[in-house]
C-alpha positions in Angstrom: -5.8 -81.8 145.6 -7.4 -84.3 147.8 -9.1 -87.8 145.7 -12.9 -87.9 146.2 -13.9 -91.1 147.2 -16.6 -92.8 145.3 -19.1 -95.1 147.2 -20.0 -97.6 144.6 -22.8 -99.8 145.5 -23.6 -103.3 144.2 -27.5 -103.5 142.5 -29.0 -107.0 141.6 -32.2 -105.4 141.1 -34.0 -102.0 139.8 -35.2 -101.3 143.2 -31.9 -101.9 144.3 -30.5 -99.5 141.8 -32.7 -96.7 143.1 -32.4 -97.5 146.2 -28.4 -97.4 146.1 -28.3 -93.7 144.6 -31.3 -92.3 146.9 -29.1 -93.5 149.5 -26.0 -91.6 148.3 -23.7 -94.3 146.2 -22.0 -92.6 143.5 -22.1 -95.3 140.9 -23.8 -99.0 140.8 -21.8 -102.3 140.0 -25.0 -104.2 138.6 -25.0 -107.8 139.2 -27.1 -110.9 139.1 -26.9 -113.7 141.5 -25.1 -112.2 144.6 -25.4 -115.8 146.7 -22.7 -116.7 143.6 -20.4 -114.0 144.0 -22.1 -112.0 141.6 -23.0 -112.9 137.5 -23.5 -111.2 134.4 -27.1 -109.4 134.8 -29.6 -109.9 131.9 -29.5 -107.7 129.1 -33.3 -106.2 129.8 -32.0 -105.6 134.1 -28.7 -103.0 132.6 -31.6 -101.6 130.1 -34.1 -101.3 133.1 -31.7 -100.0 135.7 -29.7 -97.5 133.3 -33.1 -96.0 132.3 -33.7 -95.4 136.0 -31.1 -93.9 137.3 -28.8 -90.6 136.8 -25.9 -92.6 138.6 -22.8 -94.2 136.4 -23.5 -98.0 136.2 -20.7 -100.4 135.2 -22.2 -104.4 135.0 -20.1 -107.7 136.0 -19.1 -109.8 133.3 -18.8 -112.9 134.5 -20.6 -116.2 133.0 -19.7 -119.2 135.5 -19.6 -119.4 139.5 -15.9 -120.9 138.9 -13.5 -117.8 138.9 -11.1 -119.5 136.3 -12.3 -119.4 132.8 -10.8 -122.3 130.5 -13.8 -122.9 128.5 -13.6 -121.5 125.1 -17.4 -121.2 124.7 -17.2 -119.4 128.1 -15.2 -117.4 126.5 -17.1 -116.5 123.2 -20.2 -115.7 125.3 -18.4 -113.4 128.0 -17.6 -111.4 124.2 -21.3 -112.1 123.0 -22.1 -110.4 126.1 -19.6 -107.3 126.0 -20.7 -107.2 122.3 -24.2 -106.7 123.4 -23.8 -104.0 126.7 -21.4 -102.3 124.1 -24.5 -100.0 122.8 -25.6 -99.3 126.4 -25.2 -96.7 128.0 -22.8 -98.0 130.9 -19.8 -96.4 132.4 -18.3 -99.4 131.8 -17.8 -103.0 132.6 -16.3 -105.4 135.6 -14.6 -108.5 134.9 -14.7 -111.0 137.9 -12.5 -113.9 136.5 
């Protein structure tokens, strides 16, 4: 049995989103701040963009620009954040640290 490829799109935005699975992606890796390398999106943008499309979308954890995460508060408010996209419906979550 051949593996189905899976053409996940990156979405900063709702039109994005939309945009991403009218155009065929399979699942969307929401973001915020692309020029960064990509941030955790707002809580209201995975509430937005989950309530408008039917594709899976997982959403970036990731609170600084710096890949390497030392910062205990960091830290504590990546978890706040995980804590909060928890009760979402989300396929699931990237971590880009």
């Amino acid at each position: 049995m051949a593996n189905k490829l899976i053409l996940e799109v990156i979405a900063c935005s709702v039109d994005d989103a939309v945009a991403a699975q009218s155009g065929g992606a399979d699942r969307l890796e929401l973001i915020s701040h692309f020029e960064l390398g990509g941030l955790t999106p707002p809580i209201n943008l995975v509430l937005d963009v989950v309530s408008s499309v039917k594709i899976p979308v997982r959403v970036m954890i990731r609170e600084i620009e710096n890949f390497f995460v030392e910062d205990e508060r960091i830290i504590e408010r990546m978890c706040d954040r995980i804590r909060s996209f928890s009760s979402l419906c989300v396929d699931g979550l990237v971590l880009g640290f």
